[in-house]
N, C-alpha and C positions, 0 to 999 in steps of 0.2 A: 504494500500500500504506500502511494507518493503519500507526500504535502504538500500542496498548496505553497508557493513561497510569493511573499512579497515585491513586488518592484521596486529592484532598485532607484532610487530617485535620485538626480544628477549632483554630483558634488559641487556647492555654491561656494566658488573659492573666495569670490569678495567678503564672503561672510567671514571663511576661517580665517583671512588675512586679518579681516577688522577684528576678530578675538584676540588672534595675536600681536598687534598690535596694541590695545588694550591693555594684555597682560604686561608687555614689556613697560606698556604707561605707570603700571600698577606699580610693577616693580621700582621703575625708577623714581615715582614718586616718594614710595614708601619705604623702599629699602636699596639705596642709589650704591650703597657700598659693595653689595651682591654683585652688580652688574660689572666689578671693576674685574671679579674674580667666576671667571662662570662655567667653574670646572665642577659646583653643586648643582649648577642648572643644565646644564650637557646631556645628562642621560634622558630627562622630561623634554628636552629639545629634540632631543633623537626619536622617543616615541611618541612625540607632535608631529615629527614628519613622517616619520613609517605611517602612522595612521591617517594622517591628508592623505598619502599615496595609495593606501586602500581605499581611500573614500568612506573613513569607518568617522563618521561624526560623532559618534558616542565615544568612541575611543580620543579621541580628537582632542576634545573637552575634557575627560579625563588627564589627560597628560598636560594640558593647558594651568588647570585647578594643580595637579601637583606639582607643575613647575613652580607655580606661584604660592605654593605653600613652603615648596625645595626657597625659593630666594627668600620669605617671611624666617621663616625657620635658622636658616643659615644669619640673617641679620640679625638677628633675635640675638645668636650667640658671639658672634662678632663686639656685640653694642655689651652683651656681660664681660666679655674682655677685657673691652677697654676701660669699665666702669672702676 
């Protein structure tokens, strides 16, 4: 017995562009020191692009939200450092 599968629907790249430009917004506004160093943000970079290239917008998103948690996170400990 098949399933039934869904149609795929075309990947809106102006959309993921505007997220991720957003995120890096986010980033620099709120955590500028992150961005100098971006060897904690590399791997969530790498599975933002794998997943544009699938066309996987769920995944997408995901790696987007944990990139910007990866540069929150990382500032977070940087700013105890220096305290």
């Amino acid at each position: 017995m098949t399933h039934a599968r869904e149609p795929v629907l075309p990947w809106d790249t102006d959309k993921a562009a505007q997220l991720a430009a957003d995120a890096l917004r986010y980033l620099g506004r709120n955590a500028p020191e992150v961005l100098e160093n971006t060897s904690v943000l590399e791997p969530h970079e790498e599975a933002a692009h794998q997943a544009a290239m699938c066309g996987d917008e769920v995944a997408y998103l995901e790696a987007l939200r944990a990139y910007c948690r990866a540069g929150r996170d990382e500032a977070l400990r940087i700013r105890r450092g220096a305290a």
